[in-house]
C-alpha positions as CSV (number, residue, x, y, z in Angstrom):
1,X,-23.8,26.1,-0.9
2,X,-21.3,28.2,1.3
3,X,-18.4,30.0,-0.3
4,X,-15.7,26.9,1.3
5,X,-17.6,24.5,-0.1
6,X,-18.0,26.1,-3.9
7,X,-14.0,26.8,-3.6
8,X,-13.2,23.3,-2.8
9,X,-15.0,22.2,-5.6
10,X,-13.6,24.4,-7.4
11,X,-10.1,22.8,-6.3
12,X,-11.3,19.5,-7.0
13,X,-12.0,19.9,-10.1
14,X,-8.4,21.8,-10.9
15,X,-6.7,18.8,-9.1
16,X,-8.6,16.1,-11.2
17,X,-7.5,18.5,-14.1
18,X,-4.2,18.5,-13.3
19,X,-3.6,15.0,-11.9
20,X,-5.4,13.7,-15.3
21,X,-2.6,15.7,-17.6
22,X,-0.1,14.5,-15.1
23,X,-0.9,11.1,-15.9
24,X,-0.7,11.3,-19.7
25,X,2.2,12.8,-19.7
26,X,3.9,12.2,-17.2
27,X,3.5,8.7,-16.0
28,X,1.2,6.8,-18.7
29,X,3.5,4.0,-20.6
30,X,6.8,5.3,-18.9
31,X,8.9,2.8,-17.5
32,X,8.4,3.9,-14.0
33,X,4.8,2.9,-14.9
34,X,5.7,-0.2,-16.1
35,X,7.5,-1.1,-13.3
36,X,4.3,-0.4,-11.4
37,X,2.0,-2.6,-13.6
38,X,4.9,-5.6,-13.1
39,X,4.8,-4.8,-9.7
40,X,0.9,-5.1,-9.8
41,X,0.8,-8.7,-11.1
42,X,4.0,-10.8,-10.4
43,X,3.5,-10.7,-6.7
44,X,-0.4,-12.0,-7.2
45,X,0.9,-14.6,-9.7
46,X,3.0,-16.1,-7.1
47,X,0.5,-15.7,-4.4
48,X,-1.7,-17.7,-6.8
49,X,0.7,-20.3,-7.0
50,X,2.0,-20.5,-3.8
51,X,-1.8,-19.7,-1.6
52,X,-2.5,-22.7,1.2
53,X,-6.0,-23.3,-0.6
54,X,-6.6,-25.1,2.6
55,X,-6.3,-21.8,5.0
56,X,-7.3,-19.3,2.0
57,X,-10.7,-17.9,3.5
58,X,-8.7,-16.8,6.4
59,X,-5.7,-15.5,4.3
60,X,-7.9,-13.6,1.9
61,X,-9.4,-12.6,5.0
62,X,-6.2,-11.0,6.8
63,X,-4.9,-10.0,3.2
64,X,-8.3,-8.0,3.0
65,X,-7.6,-6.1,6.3
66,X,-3.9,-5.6,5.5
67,X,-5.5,-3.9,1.9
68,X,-8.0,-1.7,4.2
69,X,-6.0,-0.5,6.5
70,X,-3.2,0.4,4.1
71,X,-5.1,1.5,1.5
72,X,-6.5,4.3,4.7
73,X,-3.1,4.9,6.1
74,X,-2.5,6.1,1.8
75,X,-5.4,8.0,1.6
76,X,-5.2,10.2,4.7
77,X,-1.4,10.7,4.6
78,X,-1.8,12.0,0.8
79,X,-5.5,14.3,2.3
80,X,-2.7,15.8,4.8
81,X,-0.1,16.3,2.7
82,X,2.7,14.0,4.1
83,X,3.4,12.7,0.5
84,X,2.6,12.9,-3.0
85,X,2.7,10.0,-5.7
86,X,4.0,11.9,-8.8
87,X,3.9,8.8,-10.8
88,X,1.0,6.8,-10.6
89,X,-0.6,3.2,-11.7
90,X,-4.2,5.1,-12.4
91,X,-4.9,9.0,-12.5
92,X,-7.3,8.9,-9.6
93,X,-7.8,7.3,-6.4
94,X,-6.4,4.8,-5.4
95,X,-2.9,6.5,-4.6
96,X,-0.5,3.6,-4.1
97,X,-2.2,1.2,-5.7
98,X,0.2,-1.4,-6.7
99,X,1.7,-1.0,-2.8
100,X,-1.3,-0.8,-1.3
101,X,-3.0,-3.4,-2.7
102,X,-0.5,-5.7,-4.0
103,X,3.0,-5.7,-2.9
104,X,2.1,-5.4,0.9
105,X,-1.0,-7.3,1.6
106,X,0.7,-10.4,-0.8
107,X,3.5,-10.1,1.6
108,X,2.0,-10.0,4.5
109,X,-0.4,-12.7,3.4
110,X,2.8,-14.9,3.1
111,X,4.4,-14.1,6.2
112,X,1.0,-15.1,7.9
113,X,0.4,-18.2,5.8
114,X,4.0,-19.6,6.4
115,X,4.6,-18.3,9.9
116,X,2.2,-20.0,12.3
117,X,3.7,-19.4,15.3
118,X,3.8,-15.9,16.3
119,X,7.5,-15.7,17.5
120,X,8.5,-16.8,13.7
121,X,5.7,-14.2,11.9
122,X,7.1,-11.1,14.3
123,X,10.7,-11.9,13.9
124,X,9.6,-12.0,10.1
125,X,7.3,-9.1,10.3
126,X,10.3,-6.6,11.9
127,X,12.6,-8.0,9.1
128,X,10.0,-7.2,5.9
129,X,9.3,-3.9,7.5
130,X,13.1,-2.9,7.7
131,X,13.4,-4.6,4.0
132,X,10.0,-1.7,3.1
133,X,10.9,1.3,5.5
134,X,14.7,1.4,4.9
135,X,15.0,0.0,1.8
136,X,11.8,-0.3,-0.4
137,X,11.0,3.1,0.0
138,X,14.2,5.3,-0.4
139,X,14.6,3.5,-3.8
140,X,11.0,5.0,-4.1
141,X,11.8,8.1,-4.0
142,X,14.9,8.1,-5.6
143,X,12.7,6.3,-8.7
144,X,10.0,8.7,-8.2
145,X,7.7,7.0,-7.3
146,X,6.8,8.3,-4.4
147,X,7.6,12.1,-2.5
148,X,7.8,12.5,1.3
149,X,6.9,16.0,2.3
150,X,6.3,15.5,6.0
151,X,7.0,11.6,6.7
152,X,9.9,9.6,7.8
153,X,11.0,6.1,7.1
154,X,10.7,5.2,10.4
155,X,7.2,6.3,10.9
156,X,6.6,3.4,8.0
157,X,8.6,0.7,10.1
158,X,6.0,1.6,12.8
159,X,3.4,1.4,10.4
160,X,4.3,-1.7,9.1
161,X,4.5,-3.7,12.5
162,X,1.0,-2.2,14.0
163,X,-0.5,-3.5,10.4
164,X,1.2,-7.0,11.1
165,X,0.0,-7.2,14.0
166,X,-3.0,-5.6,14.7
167,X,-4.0,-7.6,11.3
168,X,-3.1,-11.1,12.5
169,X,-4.6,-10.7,16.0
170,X,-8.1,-9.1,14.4
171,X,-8.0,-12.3,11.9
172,X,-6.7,-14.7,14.7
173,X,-9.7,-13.3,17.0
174,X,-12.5,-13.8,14.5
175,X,-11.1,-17.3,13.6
176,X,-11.3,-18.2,17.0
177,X,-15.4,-17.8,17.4
């Protein structure tokens, strides 16, 4: 093993380290962390409640791709250093994962199971995106939740519509054949 590889492990390991010891004392049982655990379940439990069991194939379907291609977009901005999640759900992986996998795919999944038309679900899409870009997310920050290092809110309006869409139109396309 080359002398780049042994260092990054090396790295690795410190981070895990540190990120572990971080997380116990630091987020674990705080009530930033509760908010994230609430935040983790109360959006499901209404999805539960409110799901179309009739459509719910396809809307697990474009809720799954919404969870990917977040959950990616999370991954590689935190790899590059755009932000860091000081407080987190979990002490590894998984950066965002009440947002990632909860409180935007179950909101998205709404949007798409209510708005059928796609004049109604864009005009709703541009609205929840403001509502996360401009609002969501600077009260983020200013909880702590989150720490923007070399990203902008506007970069997570754009975000947000080319994951509305690009979602409904891949999901629309394979529901087509």
């Amino acid at each position: 093993m080359d002398e780049i590889a042994q260092e990054l492990i090396r790295l690795q390991n410190k981070y895990a380290q540190l990120a572990l010891n971080n997380w116990y004392t630091s987020s674990l049982f705080t009530l930033n962390w509760w908010i994230l655990v609430f935040s983790f379940i109360i959006p499901w439990i209404i999805f539960f409640i409110v799901l179309d069991r009739k459509r719910s194939l396809q809307i697990w379907c474009f809720g799954l791709t919404v969870i990917i291609i977040t959950s990616f977009a999370d991954d590689l901005g935190g790899e590059i250093g755009a932000w860091i999640y000081p407080i987190k759900f979990v002490p590894f992986g998984l950066l965002a994962f009440p947002f990632d996998f909860c409180i935007i795919p179950v909101t998205f999944m709404l949007l798409y199971q209510y708005l059928i038309k796609w004049k109604s679900y864009i005009i709703a899409l541009f609205i929840t995106a403001s509502i996360f870009s401009f609002i969501g997310e600077p009260i983020s920050v200013l909880l702590g939740f989150v720490t923007y290092l070399k990203w902008r809110y506007l970069c997570s309006f754009v975000f947000y519509i080319i994951t509305g869409i690009g979602s409904r139109l891949f999901i629309d396309k394979i529901s087509q054949n």
